[in-house]
PDBQT receptor file of N, H, CA, C and O in Angstrom, charges set to zero:
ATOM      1  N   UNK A   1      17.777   3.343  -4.846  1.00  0.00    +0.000 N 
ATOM      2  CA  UNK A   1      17.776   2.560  -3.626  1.00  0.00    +0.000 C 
ATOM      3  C   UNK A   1      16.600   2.961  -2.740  1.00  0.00    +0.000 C 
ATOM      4  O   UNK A   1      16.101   4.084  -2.657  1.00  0.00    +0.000 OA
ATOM      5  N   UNK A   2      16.261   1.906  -2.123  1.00  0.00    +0.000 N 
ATOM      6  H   UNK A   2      16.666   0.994  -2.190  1.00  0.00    +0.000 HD
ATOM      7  CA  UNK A   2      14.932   2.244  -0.952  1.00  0.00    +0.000 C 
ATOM      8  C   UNK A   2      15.329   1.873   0.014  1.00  0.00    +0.000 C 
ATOM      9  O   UNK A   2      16.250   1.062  -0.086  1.00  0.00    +0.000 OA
ATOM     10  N   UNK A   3      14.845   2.268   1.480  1.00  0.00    +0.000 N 
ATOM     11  H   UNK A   3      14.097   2.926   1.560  1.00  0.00    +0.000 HD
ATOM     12  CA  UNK A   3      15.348   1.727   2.179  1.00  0.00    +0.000 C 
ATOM     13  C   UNK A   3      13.919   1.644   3.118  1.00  0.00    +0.000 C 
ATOM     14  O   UNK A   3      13.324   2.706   3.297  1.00  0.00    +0.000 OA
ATOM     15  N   UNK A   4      13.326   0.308   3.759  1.00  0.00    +0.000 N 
ATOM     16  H   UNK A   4      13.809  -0.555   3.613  1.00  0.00    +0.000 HD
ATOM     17  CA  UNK A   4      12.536  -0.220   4.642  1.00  0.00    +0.000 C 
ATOM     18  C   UNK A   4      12.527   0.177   5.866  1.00  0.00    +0.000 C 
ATOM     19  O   UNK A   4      13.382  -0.199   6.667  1.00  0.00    +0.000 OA
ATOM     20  N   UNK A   5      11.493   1.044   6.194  1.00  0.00    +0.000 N 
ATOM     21  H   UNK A   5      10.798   1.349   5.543  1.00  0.00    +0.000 HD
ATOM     22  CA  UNK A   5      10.943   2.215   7.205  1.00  0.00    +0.000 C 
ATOM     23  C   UNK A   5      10.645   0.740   8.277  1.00  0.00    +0.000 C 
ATOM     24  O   UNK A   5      11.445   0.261   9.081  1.00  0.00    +0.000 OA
ATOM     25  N   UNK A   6       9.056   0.190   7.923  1.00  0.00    +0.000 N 
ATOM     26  H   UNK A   6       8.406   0.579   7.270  1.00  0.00    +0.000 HD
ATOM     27  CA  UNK A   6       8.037  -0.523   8.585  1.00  0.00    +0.000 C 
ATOM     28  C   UNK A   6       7.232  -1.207   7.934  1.00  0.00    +0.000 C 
ATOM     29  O   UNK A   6       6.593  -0.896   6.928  1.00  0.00    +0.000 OA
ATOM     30  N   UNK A   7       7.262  -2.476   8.700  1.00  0.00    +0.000 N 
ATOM     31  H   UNK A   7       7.781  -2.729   9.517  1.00  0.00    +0.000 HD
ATOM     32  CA  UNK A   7       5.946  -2.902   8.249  1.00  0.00    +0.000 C 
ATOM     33  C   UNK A   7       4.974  -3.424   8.733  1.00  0.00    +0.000 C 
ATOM     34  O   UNK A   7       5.221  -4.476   9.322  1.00  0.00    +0.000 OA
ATOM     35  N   UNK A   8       3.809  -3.063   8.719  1.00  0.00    +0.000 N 
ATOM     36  H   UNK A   8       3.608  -2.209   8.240  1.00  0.00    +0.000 HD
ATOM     37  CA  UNK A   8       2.336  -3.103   8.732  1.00  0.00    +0.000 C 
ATOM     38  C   UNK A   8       1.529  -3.850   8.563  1.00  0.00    +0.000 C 
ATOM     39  O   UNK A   8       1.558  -4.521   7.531  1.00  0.00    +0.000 OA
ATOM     40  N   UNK A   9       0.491  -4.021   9.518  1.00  0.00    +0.000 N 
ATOM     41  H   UNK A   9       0.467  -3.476  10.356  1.00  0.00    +0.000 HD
ATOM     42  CA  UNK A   9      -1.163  -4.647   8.478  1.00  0.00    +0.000 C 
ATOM     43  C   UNK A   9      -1.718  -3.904   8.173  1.00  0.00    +0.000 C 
ATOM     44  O   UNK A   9      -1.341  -2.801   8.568  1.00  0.00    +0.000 OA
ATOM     45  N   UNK A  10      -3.148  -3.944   7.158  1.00  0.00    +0.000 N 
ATOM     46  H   UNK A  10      -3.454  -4.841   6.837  1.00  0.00    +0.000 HD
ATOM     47  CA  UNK A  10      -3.931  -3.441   7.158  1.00  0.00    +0.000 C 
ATOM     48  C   UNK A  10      -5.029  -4.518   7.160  1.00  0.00    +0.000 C 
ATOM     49  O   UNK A  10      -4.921  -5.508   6.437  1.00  0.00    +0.000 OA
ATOM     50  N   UNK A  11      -6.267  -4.298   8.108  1.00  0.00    +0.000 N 
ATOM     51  H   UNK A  11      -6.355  -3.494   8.695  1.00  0.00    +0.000 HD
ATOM     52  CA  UNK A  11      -6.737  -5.163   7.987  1.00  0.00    +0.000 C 
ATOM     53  C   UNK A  11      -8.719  -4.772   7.970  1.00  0.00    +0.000 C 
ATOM     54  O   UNK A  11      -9.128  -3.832   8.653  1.00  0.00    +0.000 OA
ATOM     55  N   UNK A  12      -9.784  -5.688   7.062  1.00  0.00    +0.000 N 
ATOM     56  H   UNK A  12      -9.452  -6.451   6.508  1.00  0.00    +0.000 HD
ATOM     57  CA  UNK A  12     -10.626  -5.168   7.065  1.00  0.00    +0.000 C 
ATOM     58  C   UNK A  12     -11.654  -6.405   7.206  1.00  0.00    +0.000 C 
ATOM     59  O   UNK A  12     -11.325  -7.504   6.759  1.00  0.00    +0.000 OA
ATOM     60  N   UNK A  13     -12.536  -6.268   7.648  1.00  0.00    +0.000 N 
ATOM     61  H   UNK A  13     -12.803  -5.375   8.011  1.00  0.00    +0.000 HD
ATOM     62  CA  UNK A  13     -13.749  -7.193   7.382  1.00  0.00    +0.000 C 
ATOM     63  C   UNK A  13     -14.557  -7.513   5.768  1.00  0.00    +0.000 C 
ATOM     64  O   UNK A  13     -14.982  -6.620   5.035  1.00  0.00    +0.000 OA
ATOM     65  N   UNK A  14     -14.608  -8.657   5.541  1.00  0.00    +0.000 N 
ATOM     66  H   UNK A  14     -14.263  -9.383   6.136  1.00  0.00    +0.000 HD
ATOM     67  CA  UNK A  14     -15.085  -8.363   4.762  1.00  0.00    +0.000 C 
ATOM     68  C   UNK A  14     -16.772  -8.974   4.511  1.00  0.00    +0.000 C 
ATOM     69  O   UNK A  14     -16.995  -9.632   5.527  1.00  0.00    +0.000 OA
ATOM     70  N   UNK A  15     -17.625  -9.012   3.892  1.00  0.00    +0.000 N 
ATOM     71  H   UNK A  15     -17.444  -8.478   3.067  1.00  0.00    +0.000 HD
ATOM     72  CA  UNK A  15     -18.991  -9.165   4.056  1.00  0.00    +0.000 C 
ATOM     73  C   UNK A  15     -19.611 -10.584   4.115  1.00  0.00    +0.000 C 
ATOM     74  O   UNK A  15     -20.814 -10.828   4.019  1.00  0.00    +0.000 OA
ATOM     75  N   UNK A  16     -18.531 -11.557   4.302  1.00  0.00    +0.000 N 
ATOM     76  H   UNK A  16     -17.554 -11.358   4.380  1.00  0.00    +0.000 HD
ATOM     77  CA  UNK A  16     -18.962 -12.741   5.290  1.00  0.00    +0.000 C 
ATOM     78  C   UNK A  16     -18.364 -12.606   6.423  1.00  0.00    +0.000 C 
ATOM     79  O   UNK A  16     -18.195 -13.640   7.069  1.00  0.00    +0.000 OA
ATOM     80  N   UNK A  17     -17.990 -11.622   6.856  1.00  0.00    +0.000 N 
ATOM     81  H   UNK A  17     -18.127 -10.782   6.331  1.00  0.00    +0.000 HD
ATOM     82  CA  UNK A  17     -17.294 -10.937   8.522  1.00  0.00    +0.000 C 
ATOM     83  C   UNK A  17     -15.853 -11.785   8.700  1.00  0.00    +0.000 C 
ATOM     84  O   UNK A  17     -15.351 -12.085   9.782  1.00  0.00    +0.000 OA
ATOM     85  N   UNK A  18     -15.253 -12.130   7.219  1.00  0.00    +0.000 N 
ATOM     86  H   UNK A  18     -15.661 -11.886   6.340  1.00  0.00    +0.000 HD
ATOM     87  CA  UNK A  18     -14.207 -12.287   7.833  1.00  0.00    +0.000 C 
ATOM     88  C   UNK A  18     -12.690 -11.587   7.541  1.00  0.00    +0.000 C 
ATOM     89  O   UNK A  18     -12.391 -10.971   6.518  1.00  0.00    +0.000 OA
ATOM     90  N   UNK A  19     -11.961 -11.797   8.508  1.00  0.00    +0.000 N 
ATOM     91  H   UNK A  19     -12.204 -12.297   9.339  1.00  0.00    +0.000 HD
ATOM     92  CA  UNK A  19     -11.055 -10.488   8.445  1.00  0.00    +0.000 C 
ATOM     93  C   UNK A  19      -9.854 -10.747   7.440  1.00  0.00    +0.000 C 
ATOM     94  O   UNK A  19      -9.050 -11.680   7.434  1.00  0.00    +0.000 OA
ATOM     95  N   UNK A  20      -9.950  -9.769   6.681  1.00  0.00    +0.000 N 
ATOM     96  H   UNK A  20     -10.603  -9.012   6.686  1.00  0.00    +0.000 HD
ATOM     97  CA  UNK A  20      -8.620  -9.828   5.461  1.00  0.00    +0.000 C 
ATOM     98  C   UNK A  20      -7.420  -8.914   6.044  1.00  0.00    +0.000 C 
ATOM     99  O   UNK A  20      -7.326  -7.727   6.356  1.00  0.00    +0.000 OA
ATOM    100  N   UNK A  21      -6.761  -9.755   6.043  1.00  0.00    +0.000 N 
ATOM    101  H   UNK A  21      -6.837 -10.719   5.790  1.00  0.00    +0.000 HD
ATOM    102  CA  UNK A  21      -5.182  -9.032   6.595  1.00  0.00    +0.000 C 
ATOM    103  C   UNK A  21      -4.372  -8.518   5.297  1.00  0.00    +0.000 C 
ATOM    104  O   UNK A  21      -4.367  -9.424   4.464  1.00  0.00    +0.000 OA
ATOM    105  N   UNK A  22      -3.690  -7.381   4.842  1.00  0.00    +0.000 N 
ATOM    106  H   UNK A  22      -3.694  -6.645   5.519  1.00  0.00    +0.000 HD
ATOM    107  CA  UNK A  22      -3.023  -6.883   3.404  1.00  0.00    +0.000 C 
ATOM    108  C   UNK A  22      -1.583  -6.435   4.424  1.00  0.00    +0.000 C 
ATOM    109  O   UNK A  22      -1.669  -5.558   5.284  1.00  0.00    +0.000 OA
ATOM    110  N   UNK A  23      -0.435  -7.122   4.176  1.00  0.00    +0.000 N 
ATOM    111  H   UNK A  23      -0.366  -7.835   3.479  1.00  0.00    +0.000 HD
ATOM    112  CA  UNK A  23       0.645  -6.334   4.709  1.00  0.00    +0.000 C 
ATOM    113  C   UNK A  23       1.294  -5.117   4.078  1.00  0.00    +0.000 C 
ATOM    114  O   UNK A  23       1.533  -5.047   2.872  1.00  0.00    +0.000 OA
ATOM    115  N   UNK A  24       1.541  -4.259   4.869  1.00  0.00    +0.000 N 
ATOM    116  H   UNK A  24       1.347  -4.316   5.849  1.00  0.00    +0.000 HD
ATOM    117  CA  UNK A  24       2.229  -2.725   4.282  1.00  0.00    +0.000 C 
ATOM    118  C   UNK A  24       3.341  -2.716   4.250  1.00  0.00    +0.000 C 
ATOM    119  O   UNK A  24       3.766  -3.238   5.280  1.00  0.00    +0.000 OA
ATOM    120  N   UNK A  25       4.277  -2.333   3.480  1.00  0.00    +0.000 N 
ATOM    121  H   UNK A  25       3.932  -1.908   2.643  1.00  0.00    +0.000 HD
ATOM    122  CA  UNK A  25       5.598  -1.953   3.704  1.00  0.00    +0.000 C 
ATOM    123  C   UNK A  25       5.567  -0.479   3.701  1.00  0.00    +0.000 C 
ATOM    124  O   UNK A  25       4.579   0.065   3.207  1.00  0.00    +0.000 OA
ATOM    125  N   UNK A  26       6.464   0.192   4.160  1.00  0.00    +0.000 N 
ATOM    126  H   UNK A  26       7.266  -0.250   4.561  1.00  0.00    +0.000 HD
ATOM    127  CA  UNK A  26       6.350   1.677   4.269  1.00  0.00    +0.000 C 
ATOM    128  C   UNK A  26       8.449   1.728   3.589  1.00  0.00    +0.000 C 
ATOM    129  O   UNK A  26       9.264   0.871   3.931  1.00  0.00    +0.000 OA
ATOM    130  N   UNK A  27       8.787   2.939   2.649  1.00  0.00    +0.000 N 
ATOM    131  H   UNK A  27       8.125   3.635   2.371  1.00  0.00    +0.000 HD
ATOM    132  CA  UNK A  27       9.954   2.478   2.169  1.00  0.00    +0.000 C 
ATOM    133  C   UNK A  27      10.231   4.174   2.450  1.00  0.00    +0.000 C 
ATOM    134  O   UNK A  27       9.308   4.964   2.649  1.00  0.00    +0.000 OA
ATOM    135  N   UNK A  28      11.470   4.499   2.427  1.00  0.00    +0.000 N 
ATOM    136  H   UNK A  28      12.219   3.856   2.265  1.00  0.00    +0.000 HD
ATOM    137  CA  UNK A  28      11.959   5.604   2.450  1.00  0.00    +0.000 C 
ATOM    138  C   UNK A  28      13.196   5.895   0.931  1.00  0.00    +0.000 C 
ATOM    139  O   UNK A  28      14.318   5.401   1.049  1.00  0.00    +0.000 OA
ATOM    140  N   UNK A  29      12.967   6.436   0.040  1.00  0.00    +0.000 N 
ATOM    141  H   UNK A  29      12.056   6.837  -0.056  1.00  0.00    +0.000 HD
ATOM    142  CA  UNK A  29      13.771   6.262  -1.222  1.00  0.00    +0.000 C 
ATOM    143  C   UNK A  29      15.117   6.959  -0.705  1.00  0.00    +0.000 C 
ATOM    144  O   UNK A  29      15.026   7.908   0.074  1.00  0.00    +0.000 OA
ATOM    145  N   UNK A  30      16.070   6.605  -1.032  1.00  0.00    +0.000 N 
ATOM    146  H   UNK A  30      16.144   5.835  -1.665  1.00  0.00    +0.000 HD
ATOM    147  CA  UNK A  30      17.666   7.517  -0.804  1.00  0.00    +0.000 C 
ATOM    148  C   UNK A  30      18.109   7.727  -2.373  1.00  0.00    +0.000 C 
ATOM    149  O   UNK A  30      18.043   7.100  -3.430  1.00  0.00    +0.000 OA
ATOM    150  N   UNK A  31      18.521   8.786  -1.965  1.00  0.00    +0.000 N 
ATOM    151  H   UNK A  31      18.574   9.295  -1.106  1.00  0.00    +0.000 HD
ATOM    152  CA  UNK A  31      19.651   9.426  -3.203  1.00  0.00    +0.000 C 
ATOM    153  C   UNK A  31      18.395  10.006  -4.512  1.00  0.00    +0.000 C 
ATOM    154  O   UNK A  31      18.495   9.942  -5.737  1.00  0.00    +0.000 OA
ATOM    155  N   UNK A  32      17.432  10.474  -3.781  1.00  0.00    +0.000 N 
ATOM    156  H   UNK A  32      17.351  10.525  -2.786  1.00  0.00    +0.000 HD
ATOM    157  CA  UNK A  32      17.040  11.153  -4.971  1.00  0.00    +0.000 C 
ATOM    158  C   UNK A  32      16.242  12.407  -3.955  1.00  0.00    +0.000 C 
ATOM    159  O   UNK A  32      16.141  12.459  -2.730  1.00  0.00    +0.000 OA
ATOM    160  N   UNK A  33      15.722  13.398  -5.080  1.00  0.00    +0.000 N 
ATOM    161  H   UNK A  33      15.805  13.355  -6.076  1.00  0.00    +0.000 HD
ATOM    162  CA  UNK A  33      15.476  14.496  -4.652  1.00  0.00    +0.000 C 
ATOM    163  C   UNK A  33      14.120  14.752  -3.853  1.00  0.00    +0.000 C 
ATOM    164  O   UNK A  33      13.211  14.044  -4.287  1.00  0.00    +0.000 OA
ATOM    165  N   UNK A  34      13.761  15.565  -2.821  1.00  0.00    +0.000 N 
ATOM    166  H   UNK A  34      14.499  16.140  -2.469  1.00  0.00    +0.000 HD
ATOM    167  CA  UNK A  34      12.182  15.413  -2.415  1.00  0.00    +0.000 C 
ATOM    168  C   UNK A  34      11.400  15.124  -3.082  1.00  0.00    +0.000 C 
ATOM    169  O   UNK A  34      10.619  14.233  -2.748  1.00  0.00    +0.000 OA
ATOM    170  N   UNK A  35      11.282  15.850  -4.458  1.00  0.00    +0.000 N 
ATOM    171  H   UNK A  35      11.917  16.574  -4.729  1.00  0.00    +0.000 HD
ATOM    172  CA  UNK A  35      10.139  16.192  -5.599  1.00  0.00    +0.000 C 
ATOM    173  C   UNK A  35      10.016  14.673  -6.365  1.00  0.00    +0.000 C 
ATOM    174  O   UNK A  35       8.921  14.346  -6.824  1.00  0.00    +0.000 OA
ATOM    175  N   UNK A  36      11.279  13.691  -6.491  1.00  0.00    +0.000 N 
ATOM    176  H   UNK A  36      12.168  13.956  -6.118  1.00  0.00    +0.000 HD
ATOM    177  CA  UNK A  36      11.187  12.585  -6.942  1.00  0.00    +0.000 C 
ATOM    178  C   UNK A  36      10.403  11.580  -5.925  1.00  0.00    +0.000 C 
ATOM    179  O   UNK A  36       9.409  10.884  -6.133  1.00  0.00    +0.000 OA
ATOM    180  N   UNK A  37      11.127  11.732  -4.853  1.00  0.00    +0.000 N 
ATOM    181  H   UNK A  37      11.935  12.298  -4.684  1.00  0.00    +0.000 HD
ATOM    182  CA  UNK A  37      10.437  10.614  -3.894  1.00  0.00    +0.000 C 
ATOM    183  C   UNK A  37       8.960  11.261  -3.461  1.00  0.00    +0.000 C 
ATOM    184  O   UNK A  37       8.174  10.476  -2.929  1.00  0.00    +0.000 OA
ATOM    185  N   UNK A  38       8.591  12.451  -3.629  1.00  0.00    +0.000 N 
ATOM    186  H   UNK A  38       9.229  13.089  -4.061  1.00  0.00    +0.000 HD
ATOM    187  CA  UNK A  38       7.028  12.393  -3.666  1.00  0.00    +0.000 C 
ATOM    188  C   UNK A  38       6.325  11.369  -4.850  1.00  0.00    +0.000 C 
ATOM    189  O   UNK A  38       5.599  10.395  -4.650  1.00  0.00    +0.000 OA
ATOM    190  N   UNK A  39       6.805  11.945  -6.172  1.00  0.00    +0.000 N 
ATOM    191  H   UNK A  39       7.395  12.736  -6.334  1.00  0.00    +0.000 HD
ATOM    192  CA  UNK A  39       6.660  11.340  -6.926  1.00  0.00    +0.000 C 
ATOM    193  C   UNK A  39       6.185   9.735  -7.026  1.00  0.00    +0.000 C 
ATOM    194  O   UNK A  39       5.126   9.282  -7.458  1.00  0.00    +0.000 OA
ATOM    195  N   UNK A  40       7.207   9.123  -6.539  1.00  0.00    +0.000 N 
ATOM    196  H   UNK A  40       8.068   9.491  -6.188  1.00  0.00    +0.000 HD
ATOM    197  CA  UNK A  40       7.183   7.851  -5.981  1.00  0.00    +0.000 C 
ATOM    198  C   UNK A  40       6.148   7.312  -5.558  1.00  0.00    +0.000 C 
ATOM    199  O   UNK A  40       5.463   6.478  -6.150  1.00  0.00    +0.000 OA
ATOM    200  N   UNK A  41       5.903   7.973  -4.019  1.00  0.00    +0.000 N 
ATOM    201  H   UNK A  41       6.459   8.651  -3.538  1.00  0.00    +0.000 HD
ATOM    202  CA  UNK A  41       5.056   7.915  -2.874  1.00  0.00    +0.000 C 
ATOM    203  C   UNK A  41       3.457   7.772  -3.561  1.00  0.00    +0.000 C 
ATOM    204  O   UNK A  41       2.698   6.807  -3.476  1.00  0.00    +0.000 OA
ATOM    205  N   UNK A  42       3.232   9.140  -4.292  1.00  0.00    +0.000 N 
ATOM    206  H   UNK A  42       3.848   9.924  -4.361  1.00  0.00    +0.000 HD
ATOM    207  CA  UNK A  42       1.852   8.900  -5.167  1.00  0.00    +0.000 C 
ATOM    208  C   UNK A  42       1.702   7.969  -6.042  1.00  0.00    +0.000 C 
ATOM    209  O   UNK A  42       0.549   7.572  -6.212  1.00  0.00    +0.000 OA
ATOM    210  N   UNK A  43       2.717   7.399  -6.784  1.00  0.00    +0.000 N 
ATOM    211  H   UNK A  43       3.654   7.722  -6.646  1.00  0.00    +0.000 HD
ATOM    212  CA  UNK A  43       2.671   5.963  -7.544  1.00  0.00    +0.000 C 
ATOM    213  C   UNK A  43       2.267   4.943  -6.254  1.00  0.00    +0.000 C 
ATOM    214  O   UNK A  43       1.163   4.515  -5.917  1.00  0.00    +0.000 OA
ATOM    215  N   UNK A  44       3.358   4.769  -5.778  1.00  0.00    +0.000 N 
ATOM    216  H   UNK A  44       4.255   5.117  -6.051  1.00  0.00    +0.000 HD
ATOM    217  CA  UNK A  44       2.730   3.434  -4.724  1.00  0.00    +0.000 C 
ATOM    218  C   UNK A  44       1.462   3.844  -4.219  1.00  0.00    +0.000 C 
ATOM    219  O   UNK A  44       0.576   3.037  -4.500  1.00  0.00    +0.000 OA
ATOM    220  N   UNK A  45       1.089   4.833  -3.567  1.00  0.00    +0.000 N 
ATOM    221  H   UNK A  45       1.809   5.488  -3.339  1.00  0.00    +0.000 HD
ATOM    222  CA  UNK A  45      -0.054   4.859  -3.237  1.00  0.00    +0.000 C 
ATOM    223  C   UNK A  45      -1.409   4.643  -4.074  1.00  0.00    +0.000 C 
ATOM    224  O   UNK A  45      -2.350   3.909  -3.772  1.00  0.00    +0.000 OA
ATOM    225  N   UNK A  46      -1.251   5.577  -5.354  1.00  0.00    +0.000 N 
ATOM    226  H   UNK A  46      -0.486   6.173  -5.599  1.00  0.00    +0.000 HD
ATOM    227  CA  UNK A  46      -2.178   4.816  -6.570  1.00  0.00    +0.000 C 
ATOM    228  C   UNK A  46      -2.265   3.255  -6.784  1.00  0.00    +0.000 C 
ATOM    229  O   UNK A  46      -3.329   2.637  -6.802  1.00  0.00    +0.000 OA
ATOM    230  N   UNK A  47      -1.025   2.696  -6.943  1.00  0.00    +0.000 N 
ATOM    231  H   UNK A  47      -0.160   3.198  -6.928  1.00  0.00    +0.000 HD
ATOM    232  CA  UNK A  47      -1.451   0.770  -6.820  1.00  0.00    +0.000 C 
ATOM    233  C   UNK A  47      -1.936   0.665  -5.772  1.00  0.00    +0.000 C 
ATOM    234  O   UNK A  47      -2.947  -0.036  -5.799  1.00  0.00    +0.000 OA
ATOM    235  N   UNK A  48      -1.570   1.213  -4.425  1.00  0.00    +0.000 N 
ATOM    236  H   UNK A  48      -0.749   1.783  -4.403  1.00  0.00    +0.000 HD
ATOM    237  CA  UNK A  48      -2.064   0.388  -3.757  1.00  0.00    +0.000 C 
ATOM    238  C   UNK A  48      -3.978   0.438  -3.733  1.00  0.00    +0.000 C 
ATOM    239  O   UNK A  48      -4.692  -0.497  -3.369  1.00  0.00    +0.000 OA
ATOM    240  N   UNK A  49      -4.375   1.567  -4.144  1.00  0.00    +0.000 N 
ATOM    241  H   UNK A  49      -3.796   2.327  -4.439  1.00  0.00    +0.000 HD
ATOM    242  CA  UNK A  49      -5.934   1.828  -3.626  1.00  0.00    +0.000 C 
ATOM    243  C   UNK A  49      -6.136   1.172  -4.583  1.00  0.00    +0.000 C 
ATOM    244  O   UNK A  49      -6.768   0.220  -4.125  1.00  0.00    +0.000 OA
ATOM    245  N   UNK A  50      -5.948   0.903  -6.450  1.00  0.00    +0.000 N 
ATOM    246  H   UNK A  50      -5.434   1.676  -6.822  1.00  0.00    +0.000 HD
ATOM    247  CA  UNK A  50      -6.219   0.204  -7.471  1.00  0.00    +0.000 C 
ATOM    248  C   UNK A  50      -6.118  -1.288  -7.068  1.00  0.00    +0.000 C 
ATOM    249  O   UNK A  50      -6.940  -2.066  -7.552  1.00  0.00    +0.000 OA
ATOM    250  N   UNK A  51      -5.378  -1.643  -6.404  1.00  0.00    +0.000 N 
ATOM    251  H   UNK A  51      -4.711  -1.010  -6.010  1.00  0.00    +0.000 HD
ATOM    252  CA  UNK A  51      -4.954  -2.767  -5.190  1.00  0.00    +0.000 C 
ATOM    253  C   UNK A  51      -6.638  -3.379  -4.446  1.00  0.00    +0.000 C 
ATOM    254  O   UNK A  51      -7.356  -4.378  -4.502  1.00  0.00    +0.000 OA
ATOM    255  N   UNK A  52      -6.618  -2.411  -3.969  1.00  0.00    +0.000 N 
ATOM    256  H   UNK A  52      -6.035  -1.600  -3.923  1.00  0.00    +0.000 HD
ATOM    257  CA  UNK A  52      -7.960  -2.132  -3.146  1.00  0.00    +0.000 C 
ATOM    258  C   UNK A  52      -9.515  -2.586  -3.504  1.00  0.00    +0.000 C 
ATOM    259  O   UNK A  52     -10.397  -3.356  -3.123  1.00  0.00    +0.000 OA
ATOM    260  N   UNK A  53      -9.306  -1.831  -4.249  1.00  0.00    +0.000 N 
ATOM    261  H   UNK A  53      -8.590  -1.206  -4.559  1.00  0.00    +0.000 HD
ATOM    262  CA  UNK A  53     -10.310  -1.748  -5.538  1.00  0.00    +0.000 C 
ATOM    263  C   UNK A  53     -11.099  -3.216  -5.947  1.00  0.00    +0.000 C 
ATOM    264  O   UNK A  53     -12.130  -3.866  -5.777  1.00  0.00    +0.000 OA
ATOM    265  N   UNK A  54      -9.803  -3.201  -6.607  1.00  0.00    +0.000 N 
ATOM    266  H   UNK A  54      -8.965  -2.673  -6.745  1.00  0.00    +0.000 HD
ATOM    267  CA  UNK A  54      -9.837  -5.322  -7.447  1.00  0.00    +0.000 C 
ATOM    268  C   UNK A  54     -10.826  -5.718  -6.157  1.00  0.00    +0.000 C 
ATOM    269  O   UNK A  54     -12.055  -5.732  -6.078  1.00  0.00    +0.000 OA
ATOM    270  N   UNK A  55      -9.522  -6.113  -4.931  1.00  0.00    +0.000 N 
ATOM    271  H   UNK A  55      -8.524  -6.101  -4.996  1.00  0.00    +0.000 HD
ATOM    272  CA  UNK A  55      -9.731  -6.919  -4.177  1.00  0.00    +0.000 C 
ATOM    273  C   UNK A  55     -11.326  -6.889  -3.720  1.00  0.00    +0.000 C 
ATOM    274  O   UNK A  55     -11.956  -7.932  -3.546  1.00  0.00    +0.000 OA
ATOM    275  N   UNK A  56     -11.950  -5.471  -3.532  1.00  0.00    +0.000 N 
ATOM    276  H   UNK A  56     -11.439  -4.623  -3.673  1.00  0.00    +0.000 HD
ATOM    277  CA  UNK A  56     -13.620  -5.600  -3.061  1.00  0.00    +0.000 C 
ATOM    278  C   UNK A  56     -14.036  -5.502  -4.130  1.00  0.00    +0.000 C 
ATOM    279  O   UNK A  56     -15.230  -5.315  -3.895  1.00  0.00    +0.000 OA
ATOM    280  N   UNK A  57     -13.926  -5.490  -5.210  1.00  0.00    +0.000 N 
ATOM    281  H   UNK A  57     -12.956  -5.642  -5.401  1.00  0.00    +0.000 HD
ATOM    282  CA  UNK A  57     -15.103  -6.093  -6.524  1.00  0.00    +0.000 C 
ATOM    283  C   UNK A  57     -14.393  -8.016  -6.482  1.00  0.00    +0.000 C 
ATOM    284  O   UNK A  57     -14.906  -8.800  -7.280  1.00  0.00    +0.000 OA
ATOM    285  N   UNK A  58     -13.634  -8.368  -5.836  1.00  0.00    +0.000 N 
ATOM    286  H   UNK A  58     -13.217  -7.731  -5.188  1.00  0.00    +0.000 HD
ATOM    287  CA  UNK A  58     -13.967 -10.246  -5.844  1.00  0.00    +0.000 C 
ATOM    288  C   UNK A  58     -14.890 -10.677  -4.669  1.00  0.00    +0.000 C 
ATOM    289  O   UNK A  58     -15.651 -11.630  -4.497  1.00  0.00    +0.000 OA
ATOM    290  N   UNK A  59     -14.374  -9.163  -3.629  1.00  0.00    +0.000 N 
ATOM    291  H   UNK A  59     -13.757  -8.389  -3.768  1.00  0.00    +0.000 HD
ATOM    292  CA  UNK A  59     -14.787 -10.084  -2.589  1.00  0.00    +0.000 C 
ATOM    293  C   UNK A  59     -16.478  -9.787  -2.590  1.00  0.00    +0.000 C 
ATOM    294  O   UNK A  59     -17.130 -10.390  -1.737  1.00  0.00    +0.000 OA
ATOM    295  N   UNK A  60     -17.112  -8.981  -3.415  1.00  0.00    +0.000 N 
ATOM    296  H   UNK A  60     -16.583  -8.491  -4.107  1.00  0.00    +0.000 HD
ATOM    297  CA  UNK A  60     -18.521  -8.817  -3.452  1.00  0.00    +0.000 C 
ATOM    298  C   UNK A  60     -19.260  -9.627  -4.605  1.00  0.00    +0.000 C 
ATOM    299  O   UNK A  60     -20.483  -9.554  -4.724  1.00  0.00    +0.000 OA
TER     300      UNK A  60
């Protein structure tokens, strides 16, 4: 189970100056142990920069 902290923009210019909005969710995992929900945390965070990534090799 997860449970929904917040959510977010992130938002950046991009090199025809216009602004790309990416929404965040921020999740808090229940019923598992610290060491798992770190676990977690570095997965989502890896998609998301691989996320990242894609998106400025289209937008260039």
């Amino acid at each position: 189970d997860a449970q929904l902290i917040a959510i977010s923009e992130r938002k950046v210019i991009d090199g025809k100056n216009e602004t790309i909005t990416t929404p965040r969710l921020s999740f808090r995992f229940l019923n598992v142990s610290p060491a798992v929900e770190r676990e977690l945390q570095r997965i989502i965070f890896s998609l998301e920069r691989d996320a990242r990534e894609r998106a400025n090799k289209v937008r260039e």
